[in-house]
C-alpha positions in Angstrom: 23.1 85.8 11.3 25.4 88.1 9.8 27.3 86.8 7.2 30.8 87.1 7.7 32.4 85.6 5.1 36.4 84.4 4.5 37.0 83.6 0.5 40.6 81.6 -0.2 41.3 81.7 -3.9 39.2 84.5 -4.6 41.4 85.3 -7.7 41.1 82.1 -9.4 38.7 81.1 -12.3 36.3 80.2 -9.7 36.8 82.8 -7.4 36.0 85.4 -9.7 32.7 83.7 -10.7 31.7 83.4 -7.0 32.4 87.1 -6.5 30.3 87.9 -9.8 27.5 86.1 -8.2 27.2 86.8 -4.6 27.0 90.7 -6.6 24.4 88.8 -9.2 22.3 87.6 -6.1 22.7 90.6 -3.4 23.7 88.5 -1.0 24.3 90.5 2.5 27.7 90.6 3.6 28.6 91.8 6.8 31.9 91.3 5.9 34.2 89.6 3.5 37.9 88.6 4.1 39.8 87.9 0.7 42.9 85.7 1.2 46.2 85.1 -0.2 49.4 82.6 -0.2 51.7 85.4 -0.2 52.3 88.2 2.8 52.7 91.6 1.5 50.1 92.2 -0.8 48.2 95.6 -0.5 45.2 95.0 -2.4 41.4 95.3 -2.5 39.1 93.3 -3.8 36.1 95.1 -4.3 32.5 93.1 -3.9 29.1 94.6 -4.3 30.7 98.1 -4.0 32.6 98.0 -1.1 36.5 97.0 -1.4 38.1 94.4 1.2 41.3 94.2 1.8 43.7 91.1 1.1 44.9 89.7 3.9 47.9 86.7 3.9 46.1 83.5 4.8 49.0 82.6 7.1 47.9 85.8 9.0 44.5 85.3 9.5 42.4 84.9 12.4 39.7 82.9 11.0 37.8 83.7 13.8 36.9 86.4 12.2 34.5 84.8 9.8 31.9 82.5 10.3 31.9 81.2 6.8 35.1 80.2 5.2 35.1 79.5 1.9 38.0 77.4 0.1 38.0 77.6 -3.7 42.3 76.7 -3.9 44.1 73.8 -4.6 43.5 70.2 -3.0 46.9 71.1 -1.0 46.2 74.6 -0.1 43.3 73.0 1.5 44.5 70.1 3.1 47.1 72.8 4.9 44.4 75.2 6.4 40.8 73.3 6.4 41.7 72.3 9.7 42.8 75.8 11.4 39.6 77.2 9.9 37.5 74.5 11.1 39.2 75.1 14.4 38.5 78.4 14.8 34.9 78.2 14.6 34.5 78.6 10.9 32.3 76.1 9.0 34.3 75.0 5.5 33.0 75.1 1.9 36.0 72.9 0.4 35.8 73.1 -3.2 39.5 71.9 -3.9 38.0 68.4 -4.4 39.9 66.9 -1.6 37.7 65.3 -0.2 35.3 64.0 -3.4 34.1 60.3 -2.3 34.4 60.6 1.2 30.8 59.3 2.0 31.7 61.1 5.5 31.5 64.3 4.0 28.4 66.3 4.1 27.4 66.5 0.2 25.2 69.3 -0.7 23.3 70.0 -4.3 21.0 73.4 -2.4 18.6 72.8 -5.5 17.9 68.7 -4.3 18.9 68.1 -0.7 19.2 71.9 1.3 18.7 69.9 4.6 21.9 68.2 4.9 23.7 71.4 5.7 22.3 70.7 9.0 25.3 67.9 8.7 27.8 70.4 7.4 27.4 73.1 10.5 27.7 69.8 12.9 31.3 69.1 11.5 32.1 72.3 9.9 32.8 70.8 6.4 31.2 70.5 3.5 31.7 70.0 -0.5 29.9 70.7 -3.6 29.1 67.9 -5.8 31.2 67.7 -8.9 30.0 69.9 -11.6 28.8 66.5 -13.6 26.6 65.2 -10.7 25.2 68.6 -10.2 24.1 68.3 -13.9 23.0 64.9 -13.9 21.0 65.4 -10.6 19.3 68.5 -11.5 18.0 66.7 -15.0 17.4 62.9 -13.6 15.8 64.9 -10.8 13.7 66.4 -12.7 12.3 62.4 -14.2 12.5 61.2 -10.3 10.1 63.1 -8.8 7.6 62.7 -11.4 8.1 59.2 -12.5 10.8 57.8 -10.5 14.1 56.5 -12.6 15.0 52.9 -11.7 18.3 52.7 -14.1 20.2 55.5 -15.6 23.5 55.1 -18.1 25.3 58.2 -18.9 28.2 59.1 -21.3 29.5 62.6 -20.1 31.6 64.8 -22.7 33.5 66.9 -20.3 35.5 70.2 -20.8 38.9 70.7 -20.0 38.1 73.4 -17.4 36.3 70.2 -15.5 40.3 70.5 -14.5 40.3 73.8 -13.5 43.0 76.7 -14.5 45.8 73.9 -15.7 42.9 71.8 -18.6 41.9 76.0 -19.9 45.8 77.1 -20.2 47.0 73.7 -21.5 44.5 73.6 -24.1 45.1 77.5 -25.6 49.0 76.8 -25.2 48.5 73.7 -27.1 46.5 75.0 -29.8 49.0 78.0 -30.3 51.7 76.0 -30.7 49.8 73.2 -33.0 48.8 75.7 -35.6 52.2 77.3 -35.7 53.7 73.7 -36.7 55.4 72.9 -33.4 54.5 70.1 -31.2 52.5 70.0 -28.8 53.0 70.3 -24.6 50.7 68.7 -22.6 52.1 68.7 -19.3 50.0 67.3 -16.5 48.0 65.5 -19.1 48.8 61.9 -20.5 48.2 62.8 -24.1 47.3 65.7 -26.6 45.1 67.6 -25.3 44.5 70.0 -28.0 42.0 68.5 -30.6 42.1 65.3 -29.4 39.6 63.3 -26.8 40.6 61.5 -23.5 38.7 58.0 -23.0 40.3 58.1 -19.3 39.7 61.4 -16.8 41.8 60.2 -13.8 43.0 57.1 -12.5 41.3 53.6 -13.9 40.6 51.1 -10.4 40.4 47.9 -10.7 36.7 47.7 -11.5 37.3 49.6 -15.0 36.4 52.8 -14.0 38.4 55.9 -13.2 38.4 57.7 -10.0 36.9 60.5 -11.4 33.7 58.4 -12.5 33.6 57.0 -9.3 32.9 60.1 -7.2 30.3 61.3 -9.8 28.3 57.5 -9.5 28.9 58.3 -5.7 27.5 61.4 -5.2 24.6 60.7 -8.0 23.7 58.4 -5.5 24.0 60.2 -2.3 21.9 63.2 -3.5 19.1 61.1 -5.4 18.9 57.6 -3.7 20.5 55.0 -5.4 18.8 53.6 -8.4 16.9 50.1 -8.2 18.5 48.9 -11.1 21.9 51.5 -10.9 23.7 54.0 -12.6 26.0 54.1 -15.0 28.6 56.9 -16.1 31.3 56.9 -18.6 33.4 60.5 -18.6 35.1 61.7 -21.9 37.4 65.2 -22.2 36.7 66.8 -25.0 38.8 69.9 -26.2 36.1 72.0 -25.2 37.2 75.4 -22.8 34.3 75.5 -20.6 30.7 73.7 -20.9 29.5 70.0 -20.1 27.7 67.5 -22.5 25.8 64.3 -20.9 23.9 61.9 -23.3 21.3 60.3 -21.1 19.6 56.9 -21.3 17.4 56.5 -18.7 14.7 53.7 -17.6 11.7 55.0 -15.6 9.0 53.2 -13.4 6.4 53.9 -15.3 5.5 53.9 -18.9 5.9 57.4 -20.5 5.6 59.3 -23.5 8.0 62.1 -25.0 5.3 65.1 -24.1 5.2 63.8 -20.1 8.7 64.0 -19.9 9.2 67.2 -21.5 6.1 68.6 -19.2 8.3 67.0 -16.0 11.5 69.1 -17.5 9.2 72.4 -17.8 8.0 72.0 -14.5 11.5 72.5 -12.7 12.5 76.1 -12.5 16.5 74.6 -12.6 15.9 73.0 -16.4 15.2 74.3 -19.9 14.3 72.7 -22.5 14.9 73.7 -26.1 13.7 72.3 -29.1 15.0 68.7 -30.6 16.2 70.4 -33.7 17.6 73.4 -32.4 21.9 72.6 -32.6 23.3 73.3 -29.0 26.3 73.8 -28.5 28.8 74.5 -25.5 30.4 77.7 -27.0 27.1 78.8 -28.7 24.4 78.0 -26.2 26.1 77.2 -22.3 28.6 80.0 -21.6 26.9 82.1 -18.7 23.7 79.9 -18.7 22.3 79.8 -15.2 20.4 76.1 -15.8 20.7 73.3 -17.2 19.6 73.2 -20.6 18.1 69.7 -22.1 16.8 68.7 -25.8 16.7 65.8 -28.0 14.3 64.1 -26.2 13.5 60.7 -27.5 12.2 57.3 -27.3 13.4 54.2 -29.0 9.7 52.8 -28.5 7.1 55.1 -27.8 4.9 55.1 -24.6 7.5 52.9 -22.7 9.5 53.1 -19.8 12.7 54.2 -21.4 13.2 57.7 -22.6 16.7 59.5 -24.0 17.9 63.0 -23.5 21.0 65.3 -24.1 22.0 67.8 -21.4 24.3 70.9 -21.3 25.4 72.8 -18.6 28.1 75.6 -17.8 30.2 73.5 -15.5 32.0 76.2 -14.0 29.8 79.0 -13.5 26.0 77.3 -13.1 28.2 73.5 -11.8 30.8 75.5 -9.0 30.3 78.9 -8.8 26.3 78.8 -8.1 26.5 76.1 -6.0 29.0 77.4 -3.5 27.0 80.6 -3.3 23.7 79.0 -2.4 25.7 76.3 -0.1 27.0 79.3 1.9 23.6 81.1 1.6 22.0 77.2 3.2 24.8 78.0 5.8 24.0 81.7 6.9 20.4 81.0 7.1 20.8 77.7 9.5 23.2 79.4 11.9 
């Protein structure tokens, strides 16, 4: 089917990414409706050479599209998911809103594509978190060659992990900390510039934070749970854009450092560099389209335990990509 395609928040960080790759990837657009919180624009957004008008979201007659993608606020969401849904449209929320809800069709394209069966059915569906799309597309890789039984994971986030407000509070901070004044955090509970965060949300009454618990949640969901679980700790650096995970992971079967590499070469979503090469976020991430792994280790060799570090662009490769092939899943099941 034609895909006809609405796009809420096309102007955002994310939005613009999504743009640059549905032009990347050629998708075919049979038409695209870019929408806004405020009437009276007269603009154009132009996509893949064509230019589409800006339309007031408040306005819209989502019947229209068959596809409506939400890339706004958890709020902005909350207020129209529902008239799109109503209208016919089938929802690609990624505002978050609705992270952890185990009744929410979950989709990583790359690991389980036929759950967007699930997602036409009640016209809703999310994107993992941009740390379980990393951690799935690299334990993936060990699970279907070995199987993982237990996995612990320390996760070195970027501020852009929250969005537009974790980029601008960081630069603002950093301006203002190397001119001598104080710093201005707003919306965070501490420093933000040059500093690290032990706590990225709200800490439950199990220890971990809210945040930690979607990304053990949807880990789960999109690879099967692990005999002997999973683990994840989360950490915001003052990093602009690109995830770190330090992996420690125990596998069924006894392994040494060249299988594992071999299982990482064999998927086309992984690459793997050298142990001594130094990667970096701002060096080695920034526009990278997969997941890139190295020191690759073993404490004791030709055993079931093996080590890894993994780096991903979380916004571009973690959001963008993945709510471009969701919505690719979605044109070719309906």
């Amino acid at each position: 089917m034609a895909l006809k395609l609405a796009i809420y928040g096309y102007d955002s960080d994310i939005g613009k990414l999504v743009i640059e790759t549905l032009e990347e990837q050629k998708i075919p657009l049979d038409d695209v409706f870019p929408l806004s919180p405020f009437s009276g624009e007269y603009d154009a957004v132009n996509i893949c050479s064509q230019n589409y008008f800006v339309q007031p979201i408040e306005e819209f007659d989502f019947e229209k599209a068959n596809v409506a993608l939400f890339l706004s606020t958890q709020d902005e969401s909350q207020r129209w998911i529902s008239k799109a849904q109503n209208a016919g449209c089938i929802v690609v929320d990624n505002s978050h809103l609705f992270s952890g809800d185990e009744k929410t069709a979950l989709v990583v394209p790359e690991i389980n594509p036929f759950d967007i069966k699930k997602a036409i059915e009640s016209r809703l569906v999310i994107p993992a978190l941009a740390p379980s799309v990393q951690l799935c597309l690299a334990l993936g890789a060990l699970h279907d060659e070995f199987g993982v039984t237990r996995a612990v994971a320390t996760a070195m986030e970027s501020v852009s992990e929250s969005g537009r407000l974790g980029t601008e509070t960081l630069a603002h901070e950093t301006t203002l900390l190397l001119n001598g004044m104080s710093g201005d955090h707003q919306g965070f509970s501490a420093q933000v510039a040059f500093n690290l965060h032990t706590i990225s949300g709200s800490v439950e009454d199990n220890g971990y934070t809210d945040h930690e618990q979607t990304i053990k949640s949807e880990v789960s969901r999109i690879l099967g749970k692990f005999e002997r679980g999973f683990d994840v700790t989360t950490v915001q650096v003052p990093v602009f854009y690109g995830h770190t995970i330090s992996v420690n992971a125990d596998l069924e079967e006894s392994v040494n450092v060249e299988d594992v590499i071999e299982a990482f070469k064999k998927s086309q979503f992984v690459t793997v560099k050298d142990n001594d090469e130094n990667l970096t976020p701002v060096e080695d991430v920034i526009n990278e389209r997969t997941v890139l792994v190295s020191r690759i280790r073993q404490n004791i060799k030709g055993s079931k335990n093996v080590s890894f570090v993994c780096l991903m662009d979380n916004t571009r490769r973690g959001e963008a990509i993945s709510c471009v092939e969701i919505v690719k899943l979605i044109a070719q099941n309906i």
